[in-house]
KEKOL-523390 format. One record per residue (C-alpha): x, z, y; residue in three letters. Coordinates in steps of 0.1 Angstrom, whole numbers, padded with zeros to 4 digits, always signed. Layout:
<mardrens>
XZYALA...
</mardrens>
This chain:
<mardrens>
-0283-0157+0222UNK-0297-0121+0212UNK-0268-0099+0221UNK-0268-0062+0211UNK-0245-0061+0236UNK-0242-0069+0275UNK-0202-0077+0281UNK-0202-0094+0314UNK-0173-0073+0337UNK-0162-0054+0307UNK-0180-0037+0277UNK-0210-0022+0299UNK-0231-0010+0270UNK-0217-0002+0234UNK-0237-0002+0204UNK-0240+0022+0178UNK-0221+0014+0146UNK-0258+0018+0127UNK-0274-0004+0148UNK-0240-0031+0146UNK-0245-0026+0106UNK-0280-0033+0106UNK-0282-0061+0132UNK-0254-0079+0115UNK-0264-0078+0079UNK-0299-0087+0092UNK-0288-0120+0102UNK-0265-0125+0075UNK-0272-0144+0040UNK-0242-0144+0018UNK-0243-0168-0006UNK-0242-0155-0042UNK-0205-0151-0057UNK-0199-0173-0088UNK-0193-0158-0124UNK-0163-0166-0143UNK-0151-0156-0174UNK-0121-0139-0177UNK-0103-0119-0209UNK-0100-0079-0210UNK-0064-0082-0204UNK-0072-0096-0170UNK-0107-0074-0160UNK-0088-0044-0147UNK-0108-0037-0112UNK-0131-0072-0116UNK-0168-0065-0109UNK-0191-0070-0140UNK-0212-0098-0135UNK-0240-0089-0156UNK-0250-0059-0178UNK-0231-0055-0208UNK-0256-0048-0243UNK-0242-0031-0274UNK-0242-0054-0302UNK-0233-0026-0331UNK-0237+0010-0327UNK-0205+0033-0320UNK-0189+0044-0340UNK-0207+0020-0371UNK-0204+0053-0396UNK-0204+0085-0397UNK-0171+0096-0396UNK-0147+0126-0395UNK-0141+0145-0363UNK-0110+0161-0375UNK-0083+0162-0402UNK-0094+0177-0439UNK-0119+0177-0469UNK-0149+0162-0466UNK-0172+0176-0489UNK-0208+0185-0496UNK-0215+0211-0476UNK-0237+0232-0502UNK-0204+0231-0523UNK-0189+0258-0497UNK-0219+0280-0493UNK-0211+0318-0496UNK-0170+0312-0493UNK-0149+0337-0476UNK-0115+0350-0471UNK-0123+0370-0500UNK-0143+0349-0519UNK-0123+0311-0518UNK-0135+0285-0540UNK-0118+0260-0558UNK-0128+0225-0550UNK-0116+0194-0573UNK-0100+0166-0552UNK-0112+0133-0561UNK-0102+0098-0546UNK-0135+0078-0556UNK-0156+0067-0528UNK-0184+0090-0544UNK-0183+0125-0538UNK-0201+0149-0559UNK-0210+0186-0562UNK-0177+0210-0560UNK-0156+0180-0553UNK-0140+0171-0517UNK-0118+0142-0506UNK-0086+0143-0486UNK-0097+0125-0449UNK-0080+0120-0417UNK-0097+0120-0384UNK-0116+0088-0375UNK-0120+0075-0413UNK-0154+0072-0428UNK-0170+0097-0447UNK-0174+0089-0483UNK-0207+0085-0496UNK-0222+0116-0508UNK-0203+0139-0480UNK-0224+0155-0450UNK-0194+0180-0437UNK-0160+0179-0435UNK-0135+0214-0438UNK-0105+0214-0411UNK-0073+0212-0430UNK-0065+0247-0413UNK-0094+0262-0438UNK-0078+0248-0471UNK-0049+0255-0489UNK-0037+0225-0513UNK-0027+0238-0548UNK-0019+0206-0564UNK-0029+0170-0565UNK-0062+0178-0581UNK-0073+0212-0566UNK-0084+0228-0531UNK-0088+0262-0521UNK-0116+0265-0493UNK-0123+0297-0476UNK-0147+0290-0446UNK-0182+0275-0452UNK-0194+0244-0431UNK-0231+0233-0424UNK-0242+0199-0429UNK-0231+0179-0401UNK-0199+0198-0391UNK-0167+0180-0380UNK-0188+0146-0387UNK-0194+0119-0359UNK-0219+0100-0370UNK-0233+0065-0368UNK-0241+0056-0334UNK-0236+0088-0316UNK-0215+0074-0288UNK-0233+0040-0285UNK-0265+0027-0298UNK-0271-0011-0311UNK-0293-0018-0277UNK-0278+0000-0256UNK-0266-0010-0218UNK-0230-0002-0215UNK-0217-0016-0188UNK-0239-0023-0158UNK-0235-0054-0134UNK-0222-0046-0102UNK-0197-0017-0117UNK-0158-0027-0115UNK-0144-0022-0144UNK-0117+0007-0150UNK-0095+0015-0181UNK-0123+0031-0197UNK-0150+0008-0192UNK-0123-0015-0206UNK-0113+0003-0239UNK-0153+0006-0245UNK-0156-0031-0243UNK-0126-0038-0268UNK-0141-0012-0293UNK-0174-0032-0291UNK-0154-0064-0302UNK-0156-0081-0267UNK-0125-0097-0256UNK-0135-0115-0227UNK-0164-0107-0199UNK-0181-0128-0173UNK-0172-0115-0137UNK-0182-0121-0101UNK-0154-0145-0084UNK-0133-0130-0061UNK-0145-0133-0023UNK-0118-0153-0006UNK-0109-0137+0028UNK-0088-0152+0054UNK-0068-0134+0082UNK-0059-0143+0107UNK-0035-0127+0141UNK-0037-0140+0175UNK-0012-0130+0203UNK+0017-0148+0220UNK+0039-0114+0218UNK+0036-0115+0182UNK+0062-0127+0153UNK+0068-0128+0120UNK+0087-0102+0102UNK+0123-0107+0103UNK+0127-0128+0136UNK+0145-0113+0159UNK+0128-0098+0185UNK+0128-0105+0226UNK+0123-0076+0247UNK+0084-0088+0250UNK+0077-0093+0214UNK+0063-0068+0185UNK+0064-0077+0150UNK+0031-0087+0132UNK+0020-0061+0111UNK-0020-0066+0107UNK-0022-0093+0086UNK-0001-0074+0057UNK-0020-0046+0061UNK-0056-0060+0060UNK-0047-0081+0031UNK-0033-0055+0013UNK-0066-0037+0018UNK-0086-0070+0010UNK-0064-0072-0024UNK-0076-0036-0032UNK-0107-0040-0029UNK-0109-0070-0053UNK-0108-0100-0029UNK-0081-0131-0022UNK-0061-0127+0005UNK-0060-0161+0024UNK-0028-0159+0055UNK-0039-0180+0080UNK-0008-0170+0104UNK-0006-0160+0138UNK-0019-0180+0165UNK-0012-0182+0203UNK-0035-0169+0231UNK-0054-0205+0236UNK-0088-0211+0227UNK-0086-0244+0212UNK-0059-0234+0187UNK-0078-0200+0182UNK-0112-0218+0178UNK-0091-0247+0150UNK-0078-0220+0133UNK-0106-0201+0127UNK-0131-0232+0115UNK-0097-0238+0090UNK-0108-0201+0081UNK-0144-0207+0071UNK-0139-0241+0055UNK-0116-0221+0025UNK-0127-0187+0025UNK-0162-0168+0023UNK-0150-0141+0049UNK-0127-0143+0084UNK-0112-0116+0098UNK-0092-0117+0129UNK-0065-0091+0148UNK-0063-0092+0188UNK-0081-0108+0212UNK-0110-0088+0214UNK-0112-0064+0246UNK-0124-0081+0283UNK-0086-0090+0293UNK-0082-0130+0306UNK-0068-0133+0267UNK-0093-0118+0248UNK-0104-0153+0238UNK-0114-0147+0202UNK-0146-0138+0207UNK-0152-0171+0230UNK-0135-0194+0201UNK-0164-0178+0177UNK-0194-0185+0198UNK-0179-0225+0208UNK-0178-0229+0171UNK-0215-0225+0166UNK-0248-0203+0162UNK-0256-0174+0162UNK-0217-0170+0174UNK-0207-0136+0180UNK-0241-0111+0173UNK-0222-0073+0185UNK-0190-0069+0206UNK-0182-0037+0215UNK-0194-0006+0198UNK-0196+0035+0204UNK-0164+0045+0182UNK-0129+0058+0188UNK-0109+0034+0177UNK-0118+0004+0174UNK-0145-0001+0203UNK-0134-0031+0208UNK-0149-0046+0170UNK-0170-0075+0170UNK-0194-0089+0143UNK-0201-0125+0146UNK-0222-0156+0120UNK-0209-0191+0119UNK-0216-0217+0092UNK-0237-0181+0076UNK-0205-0169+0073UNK-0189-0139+0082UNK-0160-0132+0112UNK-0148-0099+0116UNK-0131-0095+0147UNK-0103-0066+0150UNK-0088-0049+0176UNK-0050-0056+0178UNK-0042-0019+0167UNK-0032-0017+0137UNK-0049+0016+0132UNK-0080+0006+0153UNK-0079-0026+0126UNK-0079-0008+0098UNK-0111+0020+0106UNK-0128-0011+0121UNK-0121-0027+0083UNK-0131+0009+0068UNK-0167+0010+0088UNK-0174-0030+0086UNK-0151-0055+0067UNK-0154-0029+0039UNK-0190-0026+0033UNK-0197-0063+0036UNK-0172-0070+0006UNK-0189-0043-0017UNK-0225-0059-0007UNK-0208-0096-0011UNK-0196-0081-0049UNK-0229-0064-0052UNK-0217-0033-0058UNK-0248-0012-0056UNK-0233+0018-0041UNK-0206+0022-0016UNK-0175+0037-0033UNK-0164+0061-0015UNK-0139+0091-0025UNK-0143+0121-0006UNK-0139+0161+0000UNK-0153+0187+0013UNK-0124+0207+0036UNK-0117+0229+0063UNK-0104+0221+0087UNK-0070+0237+0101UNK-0070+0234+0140UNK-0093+0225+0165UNK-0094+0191+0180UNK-0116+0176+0210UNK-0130+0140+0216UNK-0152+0118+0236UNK-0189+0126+0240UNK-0208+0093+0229UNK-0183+0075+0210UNK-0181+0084+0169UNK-0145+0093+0165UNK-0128+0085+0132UNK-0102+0115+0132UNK-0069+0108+0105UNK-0062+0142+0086UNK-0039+0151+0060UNK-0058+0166+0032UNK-0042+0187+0009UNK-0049+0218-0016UNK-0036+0254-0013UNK-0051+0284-0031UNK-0076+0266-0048UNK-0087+0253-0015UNK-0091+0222+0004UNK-0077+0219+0041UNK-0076+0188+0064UNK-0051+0192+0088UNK-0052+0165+0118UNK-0026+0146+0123UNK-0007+0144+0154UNK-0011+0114+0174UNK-0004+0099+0206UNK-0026+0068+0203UNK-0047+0041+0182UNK-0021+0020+0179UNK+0001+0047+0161UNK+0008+0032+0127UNK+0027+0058+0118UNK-0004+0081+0114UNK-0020+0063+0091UNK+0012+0066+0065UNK+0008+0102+0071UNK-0028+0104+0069UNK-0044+0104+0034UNK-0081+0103+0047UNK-0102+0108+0083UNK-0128+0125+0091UNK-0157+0114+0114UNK-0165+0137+0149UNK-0203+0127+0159UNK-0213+0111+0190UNK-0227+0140+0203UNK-0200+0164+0197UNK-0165+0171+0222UNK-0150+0179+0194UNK-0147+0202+0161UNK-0133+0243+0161UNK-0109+0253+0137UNK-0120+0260+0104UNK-0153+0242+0102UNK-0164+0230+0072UNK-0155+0184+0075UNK-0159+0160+0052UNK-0126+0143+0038UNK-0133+0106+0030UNK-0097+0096+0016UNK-0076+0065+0014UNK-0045+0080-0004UNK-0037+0106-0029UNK-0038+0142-0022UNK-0006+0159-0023UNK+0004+0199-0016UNK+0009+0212+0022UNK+0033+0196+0042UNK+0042+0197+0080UNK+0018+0173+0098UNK
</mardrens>
């Protein structure tokens, strides 16, 4: 087997994260998601499956842009505050010279009318007459016929996940259901005799299972189907059975624990007995979550974690997240980020990328990213606190205290707070 990595005694060479990426989606070929089709109601966050084409233009007339008198707009020329004019209000869907017609904001113009007076810049005299004092130009306060959309045009592209707006776009073009990519199904699993259920009560040598919530939850918001497939003991043959259950129902596996060089670090072992190419990267040049592997079985997936919960979830951030987006054929990584400085200097560890959590936040019209305080990857705490990270470079000890970093956020961004 071509290893990136050698891992006999322990991890004695790490891989770069861009050479894990590129080595592992080399040897990967997803298969292409299914389309099904689904109504608006239930599109919310579902990636398009195909590019959407305007079948009527948008709006379909010219219409008004405000609330007033739509009118010729030669029947206002030279009108002042001191030279009103007197225009006859008429309810026929013909409008004519000196007349105007009493219209609300989205209604069509009546045929005839090129402009329409705000209501602000008539004065109503009686049911049959209007006093105008401000001229308009043909065109003003008119939307007209396909000005927002054209018949023809693309709307919605495939590969774009569909937000309230793309949404209301869709309904106003008459469509009230869309064909979108099925959901990649992703299983997770947890391996680790310490480890139980939330709930139990707890031994002085057991912890409670936290990763598999988490890492579903962030499966779920990315637009896949969480599938639980428990927690497992440290032996290989129930590690290895639970795993194949994995790829038989779901297009992805992701695993917690198990991972480093310890006598039960058997995951990656259960991957490679369940077939070729097995595990293709174990170990890799980042703080946390060095202890990530990337493995192909069955051409699918398995993502293998570190028991951390915050080494699992930047290890899902740099890998389990990109290969969803490229399995949804998103074309570009979606990514929220910031530019910030940063409020206190902080060292790490020449030759590893470090994947710092910060609390970004606004102050003065300003952005800051101040570091959280933390003891440890396995600090789960941190992460609530945290509402991004930002990445240190392999090649530098660390960052001085108000460089310029780049936010990439997970959370909202609130106002300062002690962190």
């Amino acid at each position: 087997m071509n290893h990136v990595l050698v891992r006999l005694r322990g991890f004695e060479k790490l891989t770069t994260i861009e050479e894990a990426k590129k080595t592992f989606f080399k040897r990967l070929e997803m298969d292409i998601l299914e389309n099904v089709k689904i109504s608006l109601k239930e599109a919310l966050n579902r990636v398009i499956a195909e590019d959407i084409i305007a079948g009527k233009d948008l709006p379909p007339f010219d219409r008004s842009a405000v609330d007033g008198y739509a009118v010729k707009a030669q029947s206002t020329f030279g009108v002042s505050q001191f030279n009103p004019k007197k225009l006859e209000i008429v309810n026929g869907p013909i409008i004519g010279e000196n007349q105007a017609v009493e219209i609300w904001t989205g209604n069509p113009l009546p045929e005839g009318a090129n402009a329409v007076i705000m209501l602000e810049y008539g004065r109503k005299i009686n049911a049959k007459i209007v006093e105008v004092w401000k001229p308009v130009a043909p065109g003003d306060n008119v939307s007209k016929r396909g000005e927002d959309i054209r018949k023809g045009e693309i709307v919605v592209k495939a590969g774009t996940r569909l937000k309230p707006h793309h949404l209301g776009l869709l309904a106003a073009l008459g469509f009230v259901a869309v064909k979108v990519l099925r959901k990649p199904r992703v299983a997770v699993l947890a391996t680790g005799n310490e480890l139980v259920e939330p709930g139990k009560t707890l031994t002085s040598e057991q912890v409670v299972e936290v990763n598999r919530i988490i890492l579903s939850g962030l499966c779920q918001q990315l637009g896949c189907e969480a599938v639980d497939l428990g927690i497992v003991r440290d032996d290989l043959e129930e590690i290895t059975s639970r795993i194949q259950k994995g790829l038989e129902i779901a297009d992805i596996v992701i695993t917690t624990g198990g991972t480093s060089v310890g006598i039960k670090d058997l995951v990656p072992e259960a991957v490679n007995k369940l077939g070729k190419p097995g595990v293709i990267v174990h170990g890799i040049a980042m703080r946390p979550a060095m202890p990530t592997a990337l493995g192909i079985v069955q051409n699918k997936p398995i993502i293998v974690l570190s028991g951390n919960p915050v080494a699992a979830m930047i290890g899902f951030e740099v890998f389990a997240k990109p290969l969803i987006l490229k399995m949804l054929q998103i074309p570009t990584l979606e990514i929220y980020a910031l530019k910030a400085k940063l409020t206190r200097k902080v060292s790490s560890v020449l030759g590893r990328r470090s994947f710092l959590r910060v609390y970004a936040y606004m102050e003065n019209g300003e952005f800051y990213a101040s570091p959280v305080r933390v003891m440890g990857s396995s600090i789960l705490s941190t992460m609530s606190r945290a509402n991004g990270y930002i990445i240190i470079p392999e090649n530098r000890g660390g960052l001085e205290a108000g460089e310029n970093v780049t936010v990439y956020l997970f959370n909202y961004l609130g106002g300062k707070e002690d962190v």
